[in-house]
TIBA-288069 format. One line per field, with one value per residue (C-alpha): residue number from 1; residue in one letter; chain; x, y, z. Coordinates in Angstrom, 2 decimals. Layout:
nr c(NUM	...) .
rest c(A	...) .
kette c(A	...) .
x c(X	...) .
y c(Y	...) .
z c(Z	...) .
***
This chain:
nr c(1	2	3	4	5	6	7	8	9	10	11	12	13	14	15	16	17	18	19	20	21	22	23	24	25	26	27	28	29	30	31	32	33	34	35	36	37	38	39	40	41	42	43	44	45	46	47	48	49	50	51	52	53	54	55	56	57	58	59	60	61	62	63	64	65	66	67	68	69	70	71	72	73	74	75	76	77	78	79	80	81	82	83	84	85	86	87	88	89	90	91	92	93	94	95	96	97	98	99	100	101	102	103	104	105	106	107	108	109	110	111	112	113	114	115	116	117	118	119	120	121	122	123	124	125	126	127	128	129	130	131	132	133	134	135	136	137	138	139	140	141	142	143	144	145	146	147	148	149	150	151	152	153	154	155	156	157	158	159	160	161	162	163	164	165	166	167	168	169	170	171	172	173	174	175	176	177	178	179	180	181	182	183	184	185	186	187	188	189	190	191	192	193	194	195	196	197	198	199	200	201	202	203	204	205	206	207	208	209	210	211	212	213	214	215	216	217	218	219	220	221	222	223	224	225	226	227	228	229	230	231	232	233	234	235	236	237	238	239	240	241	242	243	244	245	246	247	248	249	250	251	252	253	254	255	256	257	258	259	260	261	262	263	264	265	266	267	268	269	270	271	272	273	274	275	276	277	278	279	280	281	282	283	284	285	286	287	288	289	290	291	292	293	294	295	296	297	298	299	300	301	302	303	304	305	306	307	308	309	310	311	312	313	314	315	316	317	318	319	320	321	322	323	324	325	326	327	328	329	330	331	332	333	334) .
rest c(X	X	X	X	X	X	X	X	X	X	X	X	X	X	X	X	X	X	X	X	X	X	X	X	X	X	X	X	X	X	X	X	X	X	X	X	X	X	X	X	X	X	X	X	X	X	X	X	X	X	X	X	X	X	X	X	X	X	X	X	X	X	X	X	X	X	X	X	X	X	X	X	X	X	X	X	X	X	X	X	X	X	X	X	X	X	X	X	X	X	X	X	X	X	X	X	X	X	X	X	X	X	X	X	X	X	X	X	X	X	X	X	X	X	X	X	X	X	X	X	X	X	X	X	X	X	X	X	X	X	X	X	X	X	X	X	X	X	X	X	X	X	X	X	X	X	X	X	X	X	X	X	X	X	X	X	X	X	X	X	X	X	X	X	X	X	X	X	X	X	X	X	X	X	X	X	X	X	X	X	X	X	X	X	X	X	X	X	X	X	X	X	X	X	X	X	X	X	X	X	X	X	X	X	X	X	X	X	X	X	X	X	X	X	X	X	X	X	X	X	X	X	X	X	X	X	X	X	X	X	X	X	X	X	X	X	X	X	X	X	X	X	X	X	X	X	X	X	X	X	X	X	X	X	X	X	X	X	X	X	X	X	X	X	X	X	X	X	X	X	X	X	X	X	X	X	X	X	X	X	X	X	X	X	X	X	X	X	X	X	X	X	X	X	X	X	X	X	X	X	X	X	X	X	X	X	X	X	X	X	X	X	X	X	X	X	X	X	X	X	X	X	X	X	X	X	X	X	X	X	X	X	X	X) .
kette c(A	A	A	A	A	A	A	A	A	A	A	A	A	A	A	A	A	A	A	A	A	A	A	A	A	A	A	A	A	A	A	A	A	A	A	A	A	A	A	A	A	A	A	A	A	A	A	A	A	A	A	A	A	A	A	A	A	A	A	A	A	A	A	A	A	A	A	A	A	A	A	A	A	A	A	A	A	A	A	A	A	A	A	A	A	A	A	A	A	A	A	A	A	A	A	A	A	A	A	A	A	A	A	A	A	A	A	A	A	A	A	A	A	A	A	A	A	A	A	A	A	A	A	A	A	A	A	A	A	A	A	A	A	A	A	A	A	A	A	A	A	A	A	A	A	A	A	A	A	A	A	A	A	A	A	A	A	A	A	A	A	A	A	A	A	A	A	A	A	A	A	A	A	A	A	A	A	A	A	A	A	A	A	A	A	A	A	A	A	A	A	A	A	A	A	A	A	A	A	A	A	A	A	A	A	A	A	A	A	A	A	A	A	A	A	A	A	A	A	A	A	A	A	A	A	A	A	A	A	A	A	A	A	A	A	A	A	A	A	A	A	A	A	A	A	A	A	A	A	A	A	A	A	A	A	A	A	A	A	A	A	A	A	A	A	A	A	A	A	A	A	A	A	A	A	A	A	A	A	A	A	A	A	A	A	A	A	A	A	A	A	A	A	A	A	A	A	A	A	A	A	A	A	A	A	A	A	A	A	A	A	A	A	A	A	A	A	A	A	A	A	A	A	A	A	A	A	A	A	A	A	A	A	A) .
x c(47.15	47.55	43.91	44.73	47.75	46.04	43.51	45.77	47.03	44.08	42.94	47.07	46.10	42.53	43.63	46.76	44.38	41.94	44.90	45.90	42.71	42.70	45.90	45.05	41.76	43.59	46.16	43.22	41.61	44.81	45.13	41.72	42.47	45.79	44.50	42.47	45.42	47.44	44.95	44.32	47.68	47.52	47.64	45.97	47.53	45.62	45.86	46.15	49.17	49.83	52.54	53.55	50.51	48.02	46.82	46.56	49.01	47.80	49.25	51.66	53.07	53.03	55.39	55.75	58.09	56.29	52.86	52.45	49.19	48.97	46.87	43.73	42.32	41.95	45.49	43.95	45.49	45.11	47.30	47.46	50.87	51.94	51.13	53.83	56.53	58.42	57.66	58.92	56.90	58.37	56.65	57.79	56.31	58.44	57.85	58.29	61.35	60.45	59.54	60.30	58.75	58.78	56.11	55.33	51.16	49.62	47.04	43.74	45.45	44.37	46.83	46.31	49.92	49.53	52.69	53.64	55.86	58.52	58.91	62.30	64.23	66.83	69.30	70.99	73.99	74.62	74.18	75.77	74.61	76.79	76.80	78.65	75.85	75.25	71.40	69.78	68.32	65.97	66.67	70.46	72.08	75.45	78.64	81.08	84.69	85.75	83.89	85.58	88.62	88.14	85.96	88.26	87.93	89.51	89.53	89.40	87.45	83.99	82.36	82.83	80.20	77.93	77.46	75.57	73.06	70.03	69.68	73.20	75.24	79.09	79.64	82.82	85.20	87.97	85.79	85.96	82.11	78.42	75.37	72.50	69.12	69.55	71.03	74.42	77.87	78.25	74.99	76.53	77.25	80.49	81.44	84.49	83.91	81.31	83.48	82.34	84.41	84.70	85.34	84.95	88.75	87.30	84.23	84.63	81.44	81.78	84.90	87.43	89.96	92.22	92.05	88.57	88.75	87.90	90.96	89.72	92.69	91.28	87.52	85.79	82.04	80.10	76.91	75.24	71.62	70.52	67.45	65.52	68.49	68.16	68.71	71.90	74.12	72.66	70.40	71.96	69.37	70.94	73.19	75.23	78.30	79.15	82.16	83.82	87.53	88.93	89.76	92.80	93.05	96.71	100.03	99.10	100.33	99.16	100.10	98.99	100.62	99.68	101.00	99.05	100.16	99.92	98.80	100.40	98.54	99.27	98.01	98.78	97.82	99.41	99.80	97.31	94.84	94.45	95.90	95.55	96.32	95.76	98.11	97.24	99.26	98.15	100.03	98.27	99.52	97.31	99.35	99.85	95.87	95.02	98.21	96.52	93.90	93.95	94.70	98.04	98.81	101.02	98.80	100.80	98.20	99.20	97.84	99.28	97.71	97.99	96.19	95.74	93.15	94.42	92.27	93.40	90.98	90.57	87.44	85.21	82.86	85.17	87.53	89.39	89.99	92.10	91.38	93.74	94.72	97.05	96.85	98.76	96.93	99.55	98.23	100.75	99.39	101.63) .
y c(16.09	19.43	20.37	18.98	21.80	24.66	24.16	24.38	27.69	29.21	28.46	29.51	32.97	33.45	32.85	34.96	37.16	36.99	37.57	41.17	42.46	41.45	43.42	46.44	46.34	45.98	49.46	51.06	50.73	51.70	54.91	55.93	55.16	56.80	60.79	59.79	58.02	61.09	63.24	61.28	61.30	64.82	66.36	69.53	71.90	74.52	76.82	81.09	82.64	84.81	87.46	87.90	89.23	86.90	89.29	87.54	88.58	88.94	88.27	85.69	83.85	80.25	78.55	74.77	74.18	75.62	75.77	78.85	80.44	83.50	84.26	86.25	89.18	86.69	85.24	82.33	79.46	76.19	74.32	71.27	69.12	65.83	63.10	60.51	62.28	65.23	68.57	71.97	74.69	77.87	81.33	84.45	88.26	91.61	92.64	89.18	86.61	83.44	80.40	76.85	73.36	70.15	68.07	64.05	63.69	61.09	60.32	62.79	63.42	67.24	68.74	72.27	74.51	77.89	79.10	82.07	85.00	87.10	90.64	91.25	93.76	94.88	96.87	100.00	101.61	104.86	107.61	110.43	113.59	116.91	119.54	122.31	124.60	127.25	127.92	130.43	132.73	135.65	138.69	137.75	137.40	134.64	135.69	132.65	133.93	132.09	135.14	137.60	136.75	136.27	139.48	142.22	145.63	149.33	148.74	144.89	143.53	143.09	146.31	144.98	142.62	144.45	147.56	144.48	143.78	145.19	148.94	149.06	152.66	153.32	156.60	155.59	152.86	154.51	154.31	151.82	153.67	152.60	153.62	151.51	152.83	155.94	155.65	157.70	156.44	156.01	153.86	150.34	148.42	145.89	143.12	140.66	137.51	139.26	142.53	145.61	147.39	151.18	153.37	157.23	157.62	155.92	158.43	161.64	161.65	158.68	159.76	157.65	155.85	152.87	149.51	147.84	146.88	143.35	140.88	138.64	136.22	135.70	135.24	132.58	133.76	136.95	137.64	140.98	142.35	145.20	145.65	143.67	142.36	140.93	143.71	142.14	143.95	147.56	150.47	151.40	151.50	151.13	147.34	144.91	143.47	140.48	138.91	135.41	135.34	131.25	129.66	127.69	124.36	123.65	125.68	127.24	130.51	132.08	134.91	137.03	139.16	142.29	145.00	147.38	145.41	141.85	140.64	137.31	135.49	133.01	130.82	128.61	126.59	125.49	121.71	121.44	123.25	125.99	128.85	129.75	132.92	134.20	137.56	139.20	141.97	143.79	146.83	148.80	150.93	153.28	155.37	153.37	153.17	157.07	158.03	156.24	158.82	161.58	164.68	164.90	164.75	163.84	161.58	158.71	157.10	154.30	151.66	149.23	147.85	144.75	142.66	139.41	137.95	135.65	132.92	131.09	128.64	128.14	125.69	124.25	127.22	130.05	131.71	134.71	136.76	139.57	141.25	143.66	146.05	149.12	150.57	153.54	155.84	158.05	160.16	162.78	164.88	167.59) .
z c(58.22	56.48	57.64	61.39	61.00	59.47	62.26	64.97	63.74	63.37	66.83	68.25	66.30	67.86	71.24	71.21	69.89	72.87	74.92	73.99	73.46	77.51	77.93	76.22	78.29	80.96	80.11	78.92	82.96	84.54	81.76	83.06	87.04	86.89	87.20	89.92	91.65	91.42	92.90	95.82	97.29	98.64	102.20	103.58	105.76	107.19	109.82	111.12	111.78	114.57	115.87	119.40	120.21	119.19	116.33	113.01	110.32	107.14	103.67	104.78	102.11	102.21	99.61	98.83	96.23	93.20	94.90	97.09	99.02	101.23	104.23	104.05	106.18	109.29	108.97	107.70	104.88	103.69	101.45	99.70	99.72	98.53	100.83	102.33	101.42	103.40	102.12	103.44	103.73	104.40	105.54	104.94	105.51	105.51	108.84	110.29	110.64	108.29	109.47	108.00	108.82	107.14	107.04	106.24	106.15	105.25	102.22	102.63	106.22	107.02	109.47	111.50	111.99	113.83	113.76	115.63	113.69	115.35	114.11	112.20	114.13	112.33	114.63	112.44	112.80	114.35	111.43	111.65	109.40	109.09	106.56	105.66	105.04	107.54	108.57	106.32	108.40	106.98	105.69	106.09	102.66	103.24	100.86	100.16	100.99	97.61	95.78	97.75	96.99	93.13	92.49	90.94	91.43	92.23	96.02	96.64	99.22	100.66	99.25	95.88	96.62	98.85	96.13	94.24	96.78	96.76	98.17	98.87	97.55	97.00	95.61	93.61	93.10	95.24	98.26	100.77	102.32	101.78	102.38	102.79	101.62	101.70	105.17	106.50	106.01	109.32	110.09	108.94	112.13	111.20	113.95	113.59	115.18	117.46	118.66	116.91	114.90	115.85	112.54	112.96	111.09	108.54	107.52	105.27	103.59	101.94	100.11	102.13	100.61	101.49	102.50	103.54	107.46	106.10	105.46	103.19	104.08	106.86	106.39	107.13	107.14	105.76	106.62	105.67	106.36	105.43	107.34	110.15	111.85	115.46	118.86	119.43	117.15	118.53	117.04	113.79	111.52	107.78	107.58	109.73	108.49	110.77	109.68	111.24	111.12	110.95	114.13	112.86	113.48	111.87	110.70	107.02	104.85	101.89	99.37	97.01	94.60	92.03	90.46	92.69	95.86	97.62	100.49	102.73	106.15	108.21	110.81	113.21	116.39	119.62	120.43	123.30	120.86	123.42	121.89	118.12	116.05	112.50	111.42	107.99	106.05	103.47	100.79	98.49	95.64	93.94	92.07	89.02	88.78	88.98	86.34	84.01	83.44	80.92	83.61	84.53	88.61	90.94	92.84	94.47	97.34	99.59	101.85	104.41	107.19	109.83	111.54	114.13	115.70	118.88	120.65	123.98	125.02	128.75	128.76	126.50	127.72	127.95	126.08	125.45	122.35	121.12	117.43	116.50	113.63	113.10	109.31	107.55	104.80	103.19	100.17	98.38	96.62	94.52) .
***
C-alpha cells in the first residue's frame, strides 16, 4: 500500500509539473507577441496643407498628444496615430488660424486630410502717436523756456543765453545788445509770434540798457539762428530771434519777486475759445546793483515795461492778432 501511495504522488507531482512548464510557455509566447501587437494598432494620416490660395504652407505643426510632426517645403506631412480610438490632431502656424479635427481610423487604415488654413487677421486699434518735441530743423539752435527763466544774471532774459552760443557778442552785462559774428547791433532780426519787432530806440552802440524786449513769462518757444536762416524773416545778415508767445488755453497767473524787481503775467481765455490774451509786467531796479561797486555815484537806473499779446479766432483758418508793448527807461544820473 505505502508503495501504491508514494507512486501516486510522484506521478500528481510530474504532471502538475508538465502543466506549468505549459503555462510559462505559454506567457513566454504572448511576452514575445505583445511588442508586435502594440505596433500594429496604428493609423497613418497624411496629407498637404494649403492657404486660401492653394499655395502650400510650410512648417505647419502637426501635434497629437505628445507626438507632433511639421510640414516640409511642399506643405507635405504624415503622421502616425493610434488606431480605433479618437485622436485629435490639431494644426497650428503663426500666420494662420489653427485648425482641429478628430479622427477614429482603423488598424493600418492610412487616411489623406488636406486641410485648408485661413490667415490670422488680427484687426489693431487705432494708435495714436504725439510728441512734445518740436522738429529740429538745421542751423536753428531750440532754447527751453525753463532755462530762461532759471539762468541768473545782470540783465535777465534771453541774452543771457544767447552770449553762450557760438559766435554770439555782448559787450557787457548791463546790455540788453548783441552782435552776431562780428555783425552790427542792429543786424539781429527778432519776430514775436511771426510780427517783427522794430527796435531803433533800442540801439546806442551796443551800450543800451534796460529790459530785454523778450518776456520770458510769456514764452513759449525760442528759436535762434545765427546764420543760414530761411528768406522769410528778411535780409539781415547777422541772427534771427523768433520767439512764440503761449496761446492760452485756460485762466492762469504767475509771479516773481527780487530784490532788484519782480515781474507778474497772466492769461486767460474766453468760453467759446475764440478770444484769448496773455498781459505781462515787468520792474527793474538797478541801483542797488551799480552802488555796490568801489566808485562812489549817484547812479539810480530803472526799468518798467508792459506788454499783451491778444488773439481772436474767427475760423479755424483765420485769425487776428494784436502784440503790444509800451516800456519806460529812466536813468538819473547825479
Amino acid at each position: 500500500m505505502l508503495e501504491i501511495a508514494l507512486h501516486l504522488k510522484q506521478s500528481f507531482i510530474e504532471n502538475k509539473i508538465q502543466a506549468l512548464k505549459i503555462i510559462y510557455k505559454r506567457l513566454q509566447f504572448l511576452l514575445i507577441l505583445l511588442p508586435f501587437l502594440g505596433i500594429a494598432q496604428t493609423a497613418t494620416l497624411k496629407g498637404i496643407i494649403l492657404d486660401n490660395n492653394n499655395i502650400p504652407i510650410t512648417n505647419v505643426n502637426i501635434k497629437s498628444g505628445n507626438d507632433g510632426t511639421s510640414t516640409n517645403n511642399n506643405g507635405f506631412y504624415i503622421l502616425k496615430i493610434p488606431a480605433n480610438q479618437d485622436v485629435t490632431i490639431v494644426f497650428t502656424h503663426l500666420s494662420f488660424k489653427k485648425i482641429s479635427a478628430t479622427f477614429n481610423l482603423k488598424n493600418g487604415e492610412t487616411f489623406e486630410f488636406n486641410p485648408v488654413m485661413d490667415l490670422e487677421i488680427e484687426q489693431i486699434a487705432t494708435v495714436i502717436v504725439t510728441g512734445n518735441e518740436r522738429k529740429r530743423v538745421e542751423g536753428v539752435t531750440t532754447i527751453e523756456p525753463e532755462l530762461l527763466r532759471t539762468i541768473k544774471g545782470a540783465q535777465p532774459g534771453i541774452e543771457n543765453i544767447l552770449k553762450t552760443l557760438p559766435g554770439v557778442n555782448i559787450t557787457n552785462e548791463l546790455s540788453t545788445q548783441y552782435s552776431v559774428r562780428g555783425g552790427n547791433f542792429d543786424e539781429n532780426l527778432v519776430y514775436v509770434n511771426e510780427i517783427e519787432v522794430y527796435r531803433p530806440f533800442l540801439i546806442r552802440s551796443g551800450q543800451q540798457e534796460g529790459l530785454s524786449f523778450v518776456n520770458t513769462d510769456l514764452v513759449q518757444n525760442v528759436d535762434f539762428s545765427a546764420g543760414g536762416f530761411q528768406a522769410k524773416y528778411g535780409d539781415k545778415l547777422s541772427s534771427v530771434l523768433d520767439i512764440t508767445y503761449r496761446n492760452p488755453i485756460k485762466f492762469g497767473v504767475s509771479a516773481d519777486l527780487s530784490l532788484l524787481g519782480g515781474s507778474i503775467s497772466a492769461e486767460a481765455v474766453s468760453k467759446d475759445s475764440k478770444f484769448s490774451g496773455i498781459v505781462g509786467l515787468r520792474y527793474r531796479d538797478n541801483s542797488l546793483l551799480v552802488n555796490a561797486k568801489e566808485t562812489e555815484t549817484n547812479y539810480d537806473p530803472k526799468f518798467a515795461d508792459a506788454q499783451t499779446y491778444l488773439t481772436y479766432k474767427f475760423s479755424d483758418k483765420f485769425h487776428l492778432s494784436f502784440l503790444g508793448n509800451a516800456s519806460i527807461n529812466e536813468y538819473n544820473y547825479e
